[in-house]
C-alpha positions in Angstrom: 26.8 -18.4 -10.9 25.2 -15.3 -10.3 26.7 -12.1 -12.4 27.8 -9.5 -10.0 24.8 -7.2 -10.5 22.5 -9.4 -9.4 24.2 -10.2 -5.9 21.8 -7.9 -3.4 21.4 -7.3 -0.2 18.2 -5.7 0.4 17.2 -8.2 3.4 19.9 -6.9 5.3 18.6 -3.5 5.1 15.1 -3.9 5.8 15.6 -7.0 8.3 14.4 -4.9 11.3 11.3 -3.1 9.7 7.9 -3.8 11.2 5.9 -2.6 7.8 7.0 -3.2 4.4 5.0 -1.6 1.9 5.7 -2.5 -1.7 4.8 -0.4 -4.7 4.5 0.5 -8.4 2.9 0.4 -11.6 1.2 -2.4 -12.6 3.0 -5.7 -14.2 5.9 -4.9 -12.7 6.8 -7.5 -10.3 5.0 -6.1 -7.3 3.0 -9.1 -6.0 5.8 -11.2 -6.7 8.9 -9.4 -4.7 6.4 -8.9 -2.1 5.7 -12.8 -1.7 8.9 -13.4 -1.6 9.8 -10.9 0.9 6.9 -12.4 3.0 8.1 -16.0 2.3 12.1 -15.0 3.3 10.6 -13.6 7.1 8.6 -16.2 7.8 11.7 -19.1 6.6 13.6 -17.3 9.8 11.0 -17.6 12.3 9.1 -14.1 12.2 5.1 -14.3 12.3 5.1 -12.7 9.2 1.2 -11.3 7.3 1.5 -10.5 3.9 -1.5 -8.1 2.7 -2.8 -7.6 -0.5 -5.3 -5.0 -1.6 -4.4 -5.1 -5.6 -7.8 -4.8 -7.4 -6.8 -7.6 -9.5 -5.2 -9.5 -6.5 -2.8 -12.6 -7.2 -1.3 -14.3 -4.2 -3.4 -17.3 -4.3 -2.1 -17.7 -7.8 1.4 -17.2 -6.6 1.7 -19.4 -3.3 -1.0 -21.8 -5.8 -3.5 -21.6 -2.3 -6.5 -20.2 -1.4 -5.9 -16.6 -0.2 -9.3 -14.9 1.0 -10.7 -12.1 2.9 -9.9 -14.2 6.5 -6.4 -14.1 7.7 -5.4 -17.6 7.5 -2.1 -19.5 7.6 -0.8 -20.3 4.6 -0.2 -23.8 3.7 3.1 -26.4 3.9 4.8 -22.5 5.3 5.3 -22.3 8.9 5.2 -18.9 10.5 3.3 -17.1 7.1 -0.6 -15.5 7.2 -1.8 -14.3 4.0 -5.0 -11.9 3.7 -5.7 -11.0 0.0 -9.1 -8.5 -0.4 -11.1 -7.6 -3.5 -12.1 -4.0 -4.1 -15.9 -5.4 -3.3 -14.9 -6.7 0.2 -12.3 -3.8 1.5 -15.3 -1.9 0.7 -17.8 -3.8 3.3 -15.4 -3.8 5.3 -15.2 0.1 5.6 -18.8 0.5 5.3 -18.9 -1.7 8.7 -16.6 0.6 10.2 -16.6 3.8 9.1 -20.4 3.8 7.6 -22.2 5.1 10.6 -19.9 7.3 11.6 -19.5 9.1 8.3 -23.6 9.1 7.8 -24.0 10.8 10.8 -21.6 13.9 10.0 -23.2 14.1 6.4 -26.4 13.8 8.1 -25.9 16.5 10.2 -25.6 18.5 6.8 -27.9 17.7 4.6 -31.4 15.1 4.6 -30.1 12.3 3.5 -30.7 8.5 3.6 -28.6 6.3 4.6 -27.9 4.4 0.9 -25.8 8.0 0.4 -23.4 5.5 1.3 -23.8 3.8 -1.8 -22.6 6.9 -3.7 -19.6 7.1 -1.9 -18.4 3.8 -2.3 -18.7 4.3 -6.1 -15.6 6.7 -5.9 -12.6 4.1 -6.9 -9.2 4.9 -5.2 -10.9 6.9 -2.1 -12.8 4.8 -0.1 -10.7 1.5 -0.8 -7.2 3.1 0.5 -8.6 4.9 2.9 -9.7 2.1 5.0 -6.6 0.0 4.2 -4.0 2.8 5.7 -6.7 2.5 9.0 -6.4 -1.4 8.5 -2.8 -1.5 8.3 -2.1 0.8 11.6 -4.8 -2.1 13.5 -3.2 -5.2 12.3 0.6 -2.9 13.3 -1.1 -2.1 16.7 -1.8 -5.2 17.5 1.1 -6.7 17.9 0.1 -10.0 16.2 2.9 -10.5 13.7 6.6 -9.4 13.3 6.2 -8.5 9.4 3.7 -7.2 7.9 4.1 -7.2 4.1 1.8 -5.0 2.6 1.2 -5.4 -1.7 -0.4 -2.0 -2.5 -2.4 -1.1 -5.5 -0.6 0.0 -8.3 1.2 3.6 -9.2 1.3 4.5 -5.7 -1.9 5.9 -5.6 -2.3 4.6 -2.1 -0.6 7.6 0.3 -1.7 10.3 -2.7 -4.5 9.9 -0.3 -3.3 11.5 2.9 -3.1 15.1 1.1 -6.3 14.5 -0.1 -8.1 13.7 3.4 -5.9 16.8 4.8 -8.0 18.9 2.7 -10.9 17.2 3.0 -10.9 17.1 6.8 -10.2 21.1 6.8 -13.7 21.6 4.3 -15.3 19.6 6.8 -14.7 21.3 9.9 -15.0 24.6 8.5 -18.7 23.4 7.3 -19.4 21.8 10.3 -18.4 25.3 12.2 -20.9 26.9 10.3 -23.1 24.3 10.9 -23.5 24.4 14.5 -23.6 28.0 14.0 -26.5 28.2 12.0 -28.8 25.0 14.2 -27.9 26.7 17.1 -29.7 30.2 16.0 -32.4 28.4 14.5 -32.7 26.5 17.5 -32.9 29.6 19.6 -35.7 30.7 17.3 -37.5 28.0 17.4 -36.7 27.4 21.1 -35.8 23.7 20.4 -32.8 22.0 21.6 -31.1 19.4 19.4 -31.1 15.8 21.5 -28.0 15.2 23.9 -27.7 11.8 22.6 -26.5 12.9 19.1 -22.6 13.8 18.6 -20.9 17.0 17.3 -20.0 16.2 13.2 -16.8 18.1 14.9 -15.5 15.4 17.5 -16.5 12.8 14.9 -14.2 14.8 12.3 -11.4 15.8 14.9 -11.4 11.5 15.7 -10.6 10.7 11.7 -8.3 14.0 11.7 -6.2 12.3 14.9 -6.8 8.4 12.7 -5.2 10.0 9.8 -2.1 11.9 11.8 -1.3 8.2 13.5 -1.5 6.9 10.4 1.1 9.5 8.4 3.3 9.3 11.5 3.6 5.7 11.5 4.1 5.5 8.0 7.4 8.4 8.4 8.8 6.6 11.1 11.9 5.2 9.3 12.4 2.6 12.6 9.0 1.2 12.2 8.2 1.0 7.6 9.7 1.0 4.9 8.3 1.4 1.0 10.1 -0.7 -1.2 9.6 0.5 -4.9 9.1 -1.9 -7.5 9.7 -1.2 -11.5 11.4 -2.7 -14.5 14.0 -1.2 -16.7 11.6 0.5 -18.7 11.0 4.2 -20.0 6.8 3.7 -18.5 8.4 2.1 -15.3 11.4 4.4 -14.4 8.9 7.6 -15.1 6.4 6.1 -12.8 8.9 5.0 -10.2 9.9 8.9 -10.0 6.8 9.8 -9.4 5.9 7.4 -6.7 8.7 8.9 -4.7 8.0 11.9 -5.4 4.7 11.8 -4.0 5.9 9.9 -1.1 8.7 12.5 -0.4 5.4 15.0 -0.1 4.5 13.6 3.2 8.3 13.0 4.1 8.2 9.5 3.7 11.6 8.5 1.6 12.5 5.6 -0.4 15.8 4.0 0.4 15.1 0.4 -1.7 14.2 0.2 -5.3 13.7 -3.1 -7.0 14.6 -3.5 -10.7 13.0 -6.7 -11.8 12.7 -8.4 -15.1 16.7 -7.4 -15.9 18.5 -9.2 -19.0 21.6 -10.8 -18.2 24.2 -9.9 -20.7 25.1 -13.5 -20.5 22.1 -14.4 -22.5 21.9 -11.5 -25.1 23.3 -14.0 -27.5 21.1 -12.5 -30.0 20.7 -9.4 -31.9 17.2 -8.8 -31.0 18.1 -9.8 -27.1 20.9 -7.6 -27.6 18.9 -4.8 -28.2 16.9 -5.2 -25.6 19.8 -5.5 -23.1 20.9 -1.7 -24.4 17.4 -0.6 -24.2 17.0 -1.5 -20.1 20.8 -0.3 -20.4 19.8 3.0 -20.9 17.2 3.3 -18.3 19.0 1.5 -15.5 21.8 3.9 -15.7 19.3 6.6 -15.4 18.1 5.0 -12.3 21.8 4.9 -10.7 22.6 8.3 -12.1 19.3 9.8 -9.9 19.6 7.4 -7.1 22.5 5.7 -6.5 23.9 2.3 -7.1 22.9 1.7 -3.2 19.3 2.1 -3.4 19.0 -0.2 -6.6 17.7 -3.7 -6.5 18.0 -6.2 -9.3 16.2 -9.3 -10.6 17.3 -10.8 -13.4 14.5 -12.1 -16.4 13.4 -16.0 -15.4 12.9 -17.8 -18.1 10.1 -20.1 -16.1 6.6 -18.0 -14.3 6.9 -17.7 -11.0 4.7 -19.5 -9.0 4.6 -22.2 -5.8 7.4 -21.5 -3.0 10.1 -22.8 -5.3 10.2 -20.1 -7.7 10.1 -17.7 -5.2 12.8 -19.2 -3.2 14.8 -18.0 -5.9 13.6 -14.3 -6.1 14.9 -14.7 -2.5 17.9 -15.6 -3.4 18.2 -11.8 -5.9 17.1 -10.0 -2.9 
């Protein structure tokens, strides 16, 4: 029999949600509750994708299947797609879309080859998340599946992102400006005109400027995702989990589920070391209800067996 605060009802709350996106720090859970979220969809008859662009990616070791970089049913589970990408192939994948278009605007600038793409790939935590919020919105826009379950990389660095292309877009315009400014009187001088054929850096900008607004307002629409955090009754986890929302509440997105995993039962604390442990998490999950409320809490109890293969997670379903 379950103890009273592990009886949940978070599926209830986010049964209508298109996009799910689950969060936190690292070795928390993450993967796991986002599986099992995925798994629960699917077992009612929603087309459900589960997405995972953790640079050390486990979903194949969790469903015990090969997960790749081709969406592809998953086996023995009707209704369930899984796509799982390596930092090395979410970044071919941007370089296929977004490569042209981004050496043409730098291009514009400065003489350049074209392996100054290389260079920018070699910035970690940039170049992966930027194409996955563009990825996310096309697999949402097309209408293919009900759910889409989206593991994010750890800490919640995914949407610090959004401020940062803000800013980024802004340097780039004004430069551009400036730009044209400066060809077009050297151009005069020179009585040369630039070929018709080539695009403005500034349309090219103003489209990733109107990519990145969808993408923010898709995010904020409470009707359409949701951002489930993930921690554990931790000091590391709780501080992380406040900033996480924190950083989410930046760009008006808030957090209404947060998923304590990894909780000691007090029915097992038959121990004076367990015992201590059980105060520990004690302390910090009363922190966590004393900043947000017993409502937006979550918990899952400590197994004592790894969870992997759809019977395990059958039973994180039956926590959530």
């Amino acid at each position: 029999m379950l103890e009273e605060q592990f009886k949940n009802n978070l599926f209830s709350k986010i049964r209508d949600k298109r996009i799910i996106m689950v969060g936190g720090k690292g070795g928390v859970g993450k993967t796991t509750c986002a599986a099992a979220m995925a798994l629960r969809f699917a077992s009612e008859g929603k087309r459900t994708l589960i997405v995972s662009s953790d640079p050390t990616p486990s979903l194949s070791d969790i469903f015990e299947t090969e997960i790749g970089a081709q969406i592809e049913g998953i086996p023995k589970i009707e209704n369930l797609y899984g796509l799982e990408l390596n930092y090395e192939q979410i970044l071919k994948m941007w370089r296929d879309r977004f490569g042209p278009e981004v050496y043409e605007v730098i291009s514009s600038f400065l003489p350049v080859d074209y392996d100054i793409l290389d260079y920018l790939t070699e910035a970690p935590g940039v170049i992966d998340e930027q194409f996955m919020l563009a990825y996310l919105l096309d697999l949402f826009q097309s209408n293919e599946y009900e759910k889409i379950i989206w593991d994010t990389a750890p800490a919640g660095q995914t949407l610090t992102l959004m401020r940062l292309e803000t800013r980024f877009y802004d340097h780039l315009t004004n430069a551009a400006k400036l730009y044209t400014k400066i060809q077009l009187y050297l151009d005069r001088l020179k009585e040369v005109t630039k070929p018709k054929s080539k695009r403005s850096p500034l349309k090219i900008i103003e489209q990733w400027k109107q990519l990145a607004l969808r993408i923010i307002t898709t995010l904020r629409d409470s009707e359409i995702a949701e951002f489930v955090v993930v921690t554990i009754p931790e000091g590391l986890g709780v501080y992380q989990t406040d900033r996480i929302i924190n950083e989410l509440q930046n760009y008006k997105i808030n957090v209404e589920h947060i998923i304590v995993n990894n909780v000691l039962p007090k029915s097992v604390c038959d121990s004076e070391f367990l015992l201590s442990r059980y105060n520990v998490q004690a302390k910090y999950i009363q922190a966590l209800r004393n900043k947000y409320g017993e409502q937006m809490l979550t918990f899952i109890p400590l197994l004592p067996y790894e969870v992997k293969g759809t019977d395990s997670l059958q039973k994180i379903c039956e926590f959530l």
